[in-house]
N, C-alpha and C positions, 0 to 999 in steps of 0.2 A: 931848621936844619934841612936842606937840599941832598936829596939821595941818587948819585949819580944811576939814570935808565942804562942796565947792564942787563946782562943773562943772567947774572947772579943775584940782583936784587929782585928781578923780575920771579925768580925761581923760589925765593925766600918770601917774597910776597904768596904766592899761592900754594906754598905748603903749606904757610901758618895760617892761611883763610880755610884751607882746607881741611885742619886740625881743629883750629878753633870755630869754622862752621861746624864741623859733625857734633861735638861736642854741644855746641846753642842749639840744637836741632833737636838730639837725643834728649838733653834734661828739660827745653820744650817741651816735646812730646810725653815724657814719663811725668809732666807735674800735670799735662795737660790732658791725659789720663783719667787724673783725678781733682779737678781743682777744688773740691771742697776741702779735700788735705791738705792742699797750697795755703787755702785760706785760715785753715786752722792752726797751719805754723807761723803764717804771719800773727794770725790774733797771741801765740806766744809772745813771739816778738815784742808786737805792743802793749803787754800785760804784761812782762819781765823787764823789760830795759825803759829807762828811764834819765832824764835829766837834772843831776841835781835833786829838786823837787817836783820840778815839771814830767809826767807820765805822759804817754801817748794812749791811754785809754780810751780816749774821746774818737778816734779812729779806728774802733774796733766793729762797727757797722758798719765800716768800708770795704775790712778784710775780703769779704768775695770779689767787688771788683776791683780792690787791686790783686789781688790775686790772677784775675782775669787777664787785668791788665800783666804782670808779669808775664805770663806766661804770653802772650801772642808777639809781647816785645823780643822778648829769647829767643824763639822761632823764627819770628819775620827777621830779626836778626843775623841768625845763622843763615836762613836760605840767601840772603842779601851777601853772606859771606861767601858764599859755594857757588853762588854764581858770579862773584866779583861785580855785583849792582850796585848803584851810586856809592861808591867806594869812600867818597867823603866825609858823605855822611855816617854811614857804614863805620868809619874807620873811628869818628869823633863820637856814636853813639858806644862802640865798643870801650874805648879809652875810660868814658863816663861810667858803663854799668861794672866793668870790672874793676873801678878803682871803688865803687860802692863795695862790691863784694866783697874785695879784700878786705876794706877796712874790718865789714863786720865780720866776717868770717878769722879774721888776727881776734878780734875782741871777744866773738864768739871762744875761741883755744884756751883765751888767756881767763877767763871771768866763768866758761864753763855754766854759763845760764840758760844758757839753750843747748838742749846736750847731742842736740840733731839738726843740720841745719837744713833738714829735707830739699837740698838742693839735685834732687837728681830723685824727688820725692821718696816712694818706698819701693821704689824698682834696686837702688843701688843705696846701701848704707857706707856711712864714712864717717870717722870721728871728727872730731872739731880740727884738727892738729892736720889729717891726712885731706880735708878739705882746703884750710890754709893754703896748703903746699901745692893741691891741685891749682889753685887761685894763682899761686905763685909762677908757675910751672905756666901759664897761659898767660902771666902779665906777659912773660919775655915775646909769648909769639907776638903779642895785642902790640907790642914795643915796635916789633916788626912790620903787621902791618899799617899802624898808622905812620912812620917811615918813609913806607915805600906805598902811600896811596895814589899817589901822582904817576907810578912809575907805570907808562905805555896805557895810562886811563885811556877809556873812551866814549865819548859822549854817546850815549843811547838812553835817552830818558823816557821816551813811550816803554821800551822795549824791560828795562830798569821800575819803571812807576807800575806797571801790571806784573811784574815780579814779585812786588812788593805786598799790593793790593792782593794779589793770590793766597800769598803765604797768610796775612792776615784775615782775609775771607775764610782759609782753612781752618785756621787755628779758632777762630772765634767761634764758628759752627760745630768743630768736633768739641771745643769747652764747654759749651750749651750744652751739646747732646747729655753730655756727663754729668752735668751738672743736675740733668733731669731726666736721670738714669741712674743706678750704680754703674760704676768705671767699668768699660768695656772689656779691660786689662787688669785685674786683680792681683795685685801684690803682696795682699795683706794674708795674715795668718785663718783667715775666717773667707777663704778662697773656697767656691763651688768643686767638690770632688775630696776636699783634702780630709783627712780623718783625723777630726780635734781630740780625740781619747782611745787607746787601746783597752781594747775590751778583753785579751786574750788573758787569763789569770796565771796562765802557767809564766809570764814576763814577771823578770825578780829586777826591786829596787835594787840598782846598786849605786857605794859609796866611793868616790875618787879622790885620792888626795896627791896634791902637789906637795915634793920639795926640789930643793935646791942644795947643790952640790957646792960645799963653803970652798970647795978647790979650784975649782973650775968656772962656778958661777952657773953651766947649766942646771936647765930647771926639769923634772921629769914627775911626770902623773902614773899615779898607781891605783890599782884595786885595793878593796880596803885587806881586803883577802890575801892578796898578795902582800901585803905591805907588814900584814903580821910576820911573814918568815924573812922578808928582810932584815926585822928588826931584830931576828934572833942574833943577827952578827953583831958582835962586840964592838967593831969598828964602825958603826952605822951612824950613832947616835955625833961620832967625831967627823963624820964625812958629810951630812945630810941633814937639812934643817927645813922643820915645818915652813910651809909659805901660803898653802890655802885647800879649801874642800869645795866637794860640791855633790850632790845628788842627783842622780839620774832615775825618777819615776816615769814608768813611759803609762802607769794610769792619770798620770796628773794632764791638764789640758795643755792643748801645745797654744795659750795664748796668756801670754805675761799678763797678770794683774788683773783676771775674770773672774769675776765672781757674781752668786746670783742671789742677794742676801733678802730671808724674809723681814717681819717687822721684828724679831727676838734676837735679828744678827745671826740667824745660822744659815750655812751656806750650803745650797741645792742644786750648784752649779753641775758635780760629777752626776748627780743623780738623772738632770733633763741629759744634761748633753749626751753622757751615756747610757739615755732608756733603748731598749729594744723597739721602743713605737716611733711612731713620728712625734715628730714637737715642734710646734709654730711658735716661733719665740717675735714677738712685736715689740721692737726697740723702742725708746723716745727718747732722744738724750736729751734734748731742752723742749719740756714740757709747754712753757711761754712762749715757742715758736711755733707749736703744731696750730695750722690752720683748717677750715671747715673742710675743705677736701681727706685732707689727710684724717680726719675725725670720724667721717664716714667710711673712709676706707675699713678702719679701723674695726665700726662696726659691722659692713659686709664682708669682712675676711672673718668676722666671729663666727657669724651666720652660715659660711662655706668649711670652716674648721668643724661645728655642730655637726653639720648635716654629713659629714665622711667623716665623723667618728675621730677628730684626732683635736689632741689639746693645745690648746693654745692660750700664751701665758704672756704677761706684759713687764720688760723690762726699762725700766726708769733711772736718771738720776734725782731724779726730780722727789722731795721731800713728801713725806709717806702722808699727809695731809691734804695737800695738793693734789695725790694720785686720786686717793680715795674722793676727794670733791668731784675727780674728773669723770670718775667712771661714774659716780651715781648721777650725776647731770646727766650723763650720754646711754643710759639702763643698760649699764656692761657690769654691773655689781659683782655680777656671777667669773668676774674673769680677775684670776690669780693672778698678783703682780709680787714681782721682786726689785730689789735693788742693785745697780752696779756703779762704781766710777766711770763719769762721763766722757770722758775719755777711752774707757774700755770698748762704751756701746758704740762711741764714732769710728773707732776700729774697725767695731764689727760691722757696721751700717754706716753710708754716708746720710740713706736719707732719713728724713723725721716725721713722721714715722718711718720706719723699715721695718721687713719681713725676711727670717730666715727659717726652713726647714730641714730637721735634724733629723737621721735614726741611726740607732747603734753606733752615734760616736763621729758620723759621716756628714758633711755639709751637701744636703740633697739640693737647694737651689738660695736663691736673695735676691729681692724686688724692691725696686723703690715703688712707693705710696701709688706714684703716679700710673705702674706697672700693674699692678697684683693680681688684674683678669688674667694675666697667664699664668698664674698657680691654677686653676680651672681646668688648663690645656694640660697639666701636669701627670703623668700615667702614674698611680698608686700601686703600689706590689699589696698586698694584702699581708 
C-alpha cells in the first residue's frame, strides 16, 4: 500500500516516531538501568511458559545476554525513531518487536503467569491488561509509521549508520557498567536513604475495610473505628456489603515477602533490620554461582566488619547444608547466617555476593562484590 507524500502524512509519520521513539528510549533505558532484572524476568518467562510439552528451560543460561541484547535493540531502536534513521529498517524492525510484544503481552493478560511483565522494568509498574492496551495503543502509531516510511525519505547512510552505532555503543556500555555495579538508578524498595522499618512506637496498626454500596455499586474504605458507628444504623447492613480488608503496620518492613529465617524457621528479620547498630547484611541468592572473587570479598568485608565493631550476617537461599559447607571451607564458621526467598534477596542485591548496611531501620549504603573498598571510604557515626 502506497501513501500519497502530503503534509499530512508527513506530519503523522513524525509524531508517531516521535511518540513511539520516547517511549523505546525510556523503557531502554529504565531496563538498561538494571539489566540483571531484565534478565531475571526473562528467566520467568522461560521457566513459566511452555509448549505443549516442550519448555524453554534450556535457554535459561542465556537470559543475561538476551537480556542485553533487548535492551540495546529498544534503545537503538527508539533513537533510530527520533531521529527518523534508516527509516526502513527502522520501520520493519518496529512492525517485528511490537507484533512480538503484543502477542505476549495479550497472553501475558489472558493466562496471568507472569503477573509483571517488567517492560518498563521497576521504574514503572503495569498490570498485565494495562500493558496490553499500552501495546495496543502503539500498534496504531507503528501502523502509521510503517505506512508512511517512504514519505520524503532521505538517503544519508554515513550520517544514519553512526547514529545507530552510537545509540548501540551507549547502551551496551552503560549495560555493562550495571551489570558490574549495582543499578546507578534504584527503583527498588531496598533503595540507599529509604527507611525499611519505623521505629517510632507511639505509630498504631490500624485496620481498613472496604465495602460496597449494593445501590450504587460505589466502593468506599473505612477505619475499623469508624466503621463500628456506622454500623449502629439500622439501615447499614441493607445498604453496604463487605468486599475486603487490609492492615496497615508501619512496624512491619516496607518490602513484600522478606524474611530472615534461622535454621528453627524463626524470623529475625524486624529484629536486624531495626537494630539501633549497624548491620552488614551479605546476600547470596545462588550460592552455585558465587565465584573465587566474590568468596574473598566475602572474607575481607568480615575482617573490615570485626575490626569497626559492627555485625555482619549472611543471607542465603541456598539450603542450610550447603551454607554451613561453605563457610567452614572458607574459616567464616563464626558468621551467622539466615535464610530468605531468593527472589527477596535479588530484590534486595543484584550482585552475588552483595552488601548492604542498616541502622535504626535506614538503608545506609549497597555495593556490589566487585565494589566493597568503598565501604572503607564510608564515615561511621559512632
Amino acid at each position: 500500500m502506497k501513501i500519497k507524500d502530503t503534509n499530512l502524512s508527513y506530519s503523522l509519520n513524525v509524531i508517531s516516531r516521535l511518540i513511539v521513539g520516547l517511549v523505546f528510549v525510556f523503557s531502554g533505558f529504565v531496563k538498561g538501568v538494571d539489566p540483571m532484572g531484565t534478565a531475571y524476568k526473562i528467566t520467568e518467562y522461560l521457566t513459566t511458559w511452555s509448549i505443549g510439552s516442550f519448555s524453554f528451560d534450556f535457554l535459561v543460561p542465556l537470559a543475561p545476554v538476551m537480556s542485553m541484547a533487548l535492551i540495546v535493540m529498544e534503545f537503538s531502536l527508539g533513537v533510530l525513531l527520533l531521529f527518523g534513521s534508516l527509516r526502513r529498517l527502522s520501520a520493519w524492525l518496529l512492525v517485528l518487536m511490537m507484533l512480538f510484544f503484543t502477542v505476549t503481552t495479550l497472553i501475558d493478560a489472558i493466562t496471568n503467569q507472569v503477573t509483571d511483565c517488567g517492560c518498563f522494568g521497576d521504574a514503572v509498574k503495569l498490570t498485565n491488561w494495562q500493558t496490553f492496551f499500552k501495546n495496543v495503543v502503539l500498534d496504531v502509531f507503528t501502523v502509521v509509521i510503517f505506512l508512511t516510511r517512504n514519505v520524503r525519505r532521505k538517503l544519508r547512510t554515513e550520517r544514519d549508520t553512526l547514529i545507530a552505532l552510537f545509540a548501540i555503543i551507549i547502551m551496551v556500555i552503560f549495560g555493562i557498567y550495571n551489570i558490574n555495579n549495582e543499578p546507578c538508578i534504584d527503583f527498588r524498595a531496598w533503595k540507599v536513604g529509604n527507611q525499611m522499618i519505623e521505629l517510632d512506637d507511639s505509630l498504631e496498626v490500624k485496620s481498613y475495610v472496604t465495602y460496597r454500596n449494593t445501590t450504587t455499586g460505589e466502593t468506599e474504605e473505612f477505619l475499623s473505628s469508624e466503621l463500628v458507628q456506622k454500623m449502629q444504623d439500622p439501615e447499614w447492613e441493607n445498604q453496604w456489603e463487605w468486599e475486603s480488608s487490609r492492615v496497615e503496620d508501619p512496624h512491619e518492613i516496607k518490602a513484600d515477602g522478606f524474611s530472615m529465617l534461622d535454621m528453627n524457621m524463626d524470623d529475625h528479620a524486624q529484629e536486624f533490620i531495626g537494630s539501633p547498630d549497624y548491620i552488614l547484611i551479605c546476600t547470596i541468592h545462588h550460592l552455585d554461582q558465587l565465584d573465587e572473587k566474590g568468596t574473598l570479598s566475602i572474607k575481607g568485608t568480615k575482617n573490615w566488619a570485626d575490626e569497626n565493631g559492627i555485625q555482619m550476617v549472611l543471607l542465603s537461599s541456598s539450603l542450610p547444608e550447603d551454607v554451613q559447607n561453605f563457610l567452614s571451607q572458607n574459616q567464616l564458621d563464626d558468621l551467622d547466617f539466615y535464610f530468605a526467598d531468593a527472589t527477596a534477596i535479588e530484590t534486595m542485591l543484584r550482585s552475588n555476593p552483595g552488601y548492604i548496611l542498616l541502622k535504626e531501620g535506614r538503608v545506609i549504603g549497597k555495593w556490589h562484590h566487585r565494589n566493597i573498598r568503598r565501604l572503607a571510604d564510608l564515615p561511621l557515626d559512632d
